[in-house]
C-alpha positions in Angstrom: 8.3 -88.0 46.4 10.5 -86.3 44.2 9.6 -83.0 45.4 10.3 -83.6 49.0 13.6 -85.8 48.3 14.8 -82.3 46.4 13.9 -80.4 49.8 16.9 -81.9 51.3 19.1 -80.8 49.0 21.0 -77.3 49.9 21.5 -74.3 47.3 25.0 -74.1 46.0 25.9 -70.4 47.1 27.3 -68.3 44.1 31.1 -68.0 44.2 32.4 -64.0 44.5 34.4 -64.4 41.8 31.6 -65.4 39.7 29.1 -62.3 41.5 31.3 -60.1 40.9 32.1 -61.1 36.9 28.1 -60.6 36.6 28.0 -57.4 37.5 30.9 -56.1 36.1 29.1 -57.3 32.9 25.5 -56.5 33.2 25.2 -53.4 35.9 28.5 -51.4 35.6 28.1 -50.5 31.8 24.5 -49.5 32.6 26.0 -47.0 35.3 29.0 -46.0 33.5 26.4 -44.7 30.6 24.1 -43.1 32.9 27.0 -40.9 34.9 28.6 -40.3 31.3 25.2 -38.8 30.2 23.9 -37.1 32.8 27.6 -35.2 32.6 27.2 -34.5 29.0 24.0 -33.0 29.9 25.2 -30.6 32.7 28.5 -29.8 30.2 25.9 -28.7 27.5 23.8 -26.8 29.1 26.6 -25.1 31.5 29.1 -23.9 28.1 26.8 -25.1 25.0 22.8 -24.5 25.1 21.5 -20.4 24.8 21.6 -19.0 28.2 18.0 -19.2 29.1 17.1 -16.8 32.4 13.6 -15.1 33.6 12.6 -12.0 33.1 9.7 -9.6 34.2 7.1 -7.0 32.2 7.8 -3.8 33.4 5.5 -0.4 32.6 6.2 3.0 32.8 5.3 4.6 36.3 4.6 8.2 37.9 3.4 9.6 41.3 0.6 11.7 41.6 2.0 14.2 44.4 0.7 17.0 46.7 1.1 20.3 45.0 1.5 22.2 47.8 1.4 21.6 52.3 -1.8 20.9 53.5 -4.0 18.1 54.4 -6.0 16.2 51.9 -9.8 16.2 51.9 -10.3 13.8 49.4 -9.4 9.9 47.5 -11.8 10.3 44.5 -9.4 7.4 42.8 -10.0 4.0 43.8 -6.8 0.9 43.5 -6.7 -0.5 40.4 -8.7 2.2 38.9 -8.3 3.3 35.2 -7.5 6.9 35.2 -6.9 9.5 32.3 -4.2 11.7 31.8 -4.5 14.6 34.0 -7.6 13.5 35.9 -8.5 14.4 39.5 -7.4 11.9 41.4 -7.9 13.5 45.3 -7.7 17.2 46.6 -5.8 19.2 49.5 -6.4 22.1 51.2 -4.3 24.3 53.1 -6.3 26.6 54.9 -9.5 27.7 52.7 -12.1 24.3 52.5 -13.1 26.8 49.5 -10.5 26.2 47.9 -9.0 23.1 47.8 -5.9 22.2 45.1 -6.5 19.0 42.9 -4.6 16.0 42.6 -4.3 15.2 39.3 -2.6 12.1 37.7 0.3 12.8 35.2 -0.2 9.6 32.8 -2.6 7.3 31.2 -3.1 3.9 33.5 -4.4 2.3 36.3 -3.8 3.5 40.1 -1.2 0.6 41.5 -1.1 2.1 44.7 -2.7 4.6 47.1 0.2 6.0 49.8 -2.3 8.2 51.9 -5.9 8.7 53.3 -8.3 11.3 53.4 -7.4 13.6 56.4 -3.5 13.1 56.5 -1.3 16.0 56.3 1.5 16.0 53.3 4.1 18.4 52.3 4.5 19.2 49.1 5.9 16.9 47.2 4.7 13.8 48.6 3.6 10.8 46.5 -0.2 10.7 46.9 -0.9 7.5 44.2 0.9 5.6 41.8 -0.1 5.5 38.5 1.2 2.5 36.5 0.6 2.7 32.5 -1.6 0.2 31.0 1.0 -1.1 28.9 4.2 -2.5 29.1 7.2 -1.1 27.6 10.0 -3.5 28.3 11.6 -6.6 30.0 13.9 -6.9 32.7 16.3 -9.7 33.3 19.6 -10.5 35.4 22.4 -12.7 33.9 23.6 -14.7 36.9 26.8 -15.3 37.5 29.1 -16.7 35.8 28.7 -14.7 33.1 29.5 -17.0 30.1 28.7 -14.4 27.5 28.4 -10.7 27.7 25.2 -9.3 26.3 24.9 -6.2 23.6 22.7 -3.8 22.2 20.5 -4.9 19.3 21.5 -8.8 20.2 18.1 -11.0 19.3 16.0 -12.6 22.4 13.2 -15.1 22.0 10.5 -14.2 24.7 8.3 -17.2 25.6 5.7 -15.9 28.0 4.4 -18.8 30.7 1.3 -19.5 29.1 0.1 -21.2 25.6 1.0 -17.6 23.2 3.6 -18.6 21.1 7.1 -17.0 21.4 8.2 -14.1 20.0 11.6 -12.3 19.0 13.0 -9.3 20.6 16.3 -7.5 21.2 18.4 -5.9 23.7 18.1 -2.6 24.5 20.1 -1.7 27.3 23.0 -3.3 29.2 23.9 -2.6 33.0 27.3 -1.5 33.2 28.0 -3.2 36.6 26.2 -6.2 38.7 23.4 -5.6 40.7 20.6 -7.5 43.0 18.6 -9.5 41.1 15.0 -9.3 42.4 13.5 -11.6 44.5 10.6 -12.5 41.6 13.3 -14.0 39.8 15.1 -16.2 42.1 14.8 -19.5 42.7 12.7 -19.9 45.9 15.3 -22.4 47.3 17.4 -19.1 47.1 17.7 -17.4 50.6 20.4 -15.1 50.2 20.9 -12.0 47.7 22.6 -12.8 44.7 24.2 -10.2 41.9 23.8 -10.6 38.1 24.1 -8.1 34.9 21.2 -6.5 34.5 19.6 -6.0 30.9 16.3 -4.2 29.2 14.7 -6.4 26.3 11.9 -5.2 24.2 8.1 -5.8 24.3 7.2 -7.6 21.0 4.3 -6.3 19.1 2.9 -9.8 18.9 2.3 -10.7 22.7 -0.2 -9.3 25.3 1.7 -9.2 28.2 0.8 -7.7 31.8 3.1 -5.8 34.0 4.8 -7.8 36.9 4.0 -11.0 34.2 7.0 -13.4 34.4 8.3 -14.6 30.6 11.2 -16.6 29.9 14.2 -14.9 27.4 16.7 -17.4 25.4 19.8 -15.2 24.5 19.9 -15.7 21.2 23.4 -15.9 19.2 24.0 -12.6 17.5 23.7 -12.7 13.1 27.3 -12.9 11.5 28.1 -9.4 10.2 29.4 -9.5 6.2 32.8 -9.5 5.7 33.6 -5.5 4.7 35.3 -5.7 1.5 38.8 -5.2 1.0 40.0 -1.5 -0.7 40.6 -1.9 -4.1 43.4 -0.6 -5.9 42.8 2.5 -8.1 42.6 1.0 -11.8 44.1 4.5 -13.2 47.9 4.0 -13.8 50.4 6.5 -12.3 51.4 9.1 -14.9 54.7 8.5 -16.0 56.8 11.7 -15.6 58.1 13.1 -19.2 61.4 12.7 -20.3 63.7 15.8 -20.8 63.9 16.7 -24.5 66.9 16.3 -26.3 69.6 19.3 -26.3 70.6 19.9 -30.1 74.3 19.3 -30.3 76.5 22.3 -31.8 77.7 21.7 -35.3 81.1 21.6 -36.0 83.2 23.7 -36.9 
């Protein structure tokens, strides 16, 4: 009976004063804390945190070119292939089958790419294969812009690669000395039009087995505070004092 006497009864509608005094108290601090962090967070990692940017493992490369006008006869080299330093790679004739003139590979590494095919005619000069070496010698990287801090030579870099190696320290070798298009590996993939940074070369570490064309995060590390040069001392040996002039005898009287 009770229950269906309190079914008449109509819900007292909260006043907007009152709805408006509970969420200035219970939901506006929460917001006012989350904008205030989230903006902390963008400040920090915009002016504070180590510029942290993606680089790629580059390796040495050479073509493997036509000595002379002719037409080749022969890909002995496959893709991918491990060749030796000077090794036949292909041959080209000009007009003698007899005697064809070898295409030999200038470098120790692995054929990356293979530009023509058995029966085209080249000039002289033209790149036959590309020999990549089988290890890496440095890192490339852009700074995008805006350019917060300018890199230098010899400034420290922790390379972490993408995988479970641990990182490893590095430095700087070279700087660009103007901007220039940053590759297309190390854009964003949201990013649809070019974009400029400063280029810079960073070391392999010893430490870490990394691939050509392997993609490794670099954190710019802050460069170690150089010692204070001492200030010149003054030279402990005193001036020599000039001598005095010695005394003229007086005449005796007379």
């Amino acid at each position: 009976m009770r229950a269906l006497s309190m079914a008449h009864y109509k819900t007292i509608p909260t006043p907007p004063g009152e709805a408006w005094r509970l969420m200035k108290t219970r939901f506006v601090p929460v917001a006012v804390f989350v904008v205030v962090l989230l903006t902390v967070v963008g400040l920090w990692r915009k002016y504070l945190s180590p510029a942290t940017l993606p680089g790629e493992v580059e390796a040495a490369e050479t073509g493997a070119s036509s000595p002379q006008t002719g037409v080749i006869t022969e890909i002995k080299a496959r893709l991918f292939e491990k060749v030796a330093l000077a090794q036949e790679l292909g041959r080209v004739v000009v007009a003698d089958p007899k005697n064809p003139s070898p295409i030999t590979s200038t470098i120790e590494g692995n054929v990356t790419r293979i530009h023509h095919s058995a029966g085209d005619k080249v000039n002289a000069g033209d790149t036959i294969f590309t020999v990549t070496a089988a290890r890496p010698d440095r890192i490339t990287a852009f700074l995008r812009q805006p350019l917060r801090n300018e890199p230098v030579e010899g400034q420290p870099v922790l390379v972490r690669p993408r995988t479970h190696a641990a990182p490893a320290r590095a430095e700087i070798l070279r700087v660009g000395s103007q901007l220039a298009p940053i590759r297309e590996s190390l854009l964003p993939s949201a990013r649809m039009h070019a974009e400029l940074g400063l280029p810079i070369v960073v070391s392999i570490p010893p430490e870490l087995k990394l691939f050509p064309g392997e993609i490794v995060d670099l954190t710019l590390l802050p460069n170690p505070a150089k010692p204070a040069e001492p200030a010149p001392q003054a030279d402990p040996t005193p001036a020599p004092t000039p001598a005095k002039p010695a005394d003229t005898p007086k005449p005796a009287g007379k």
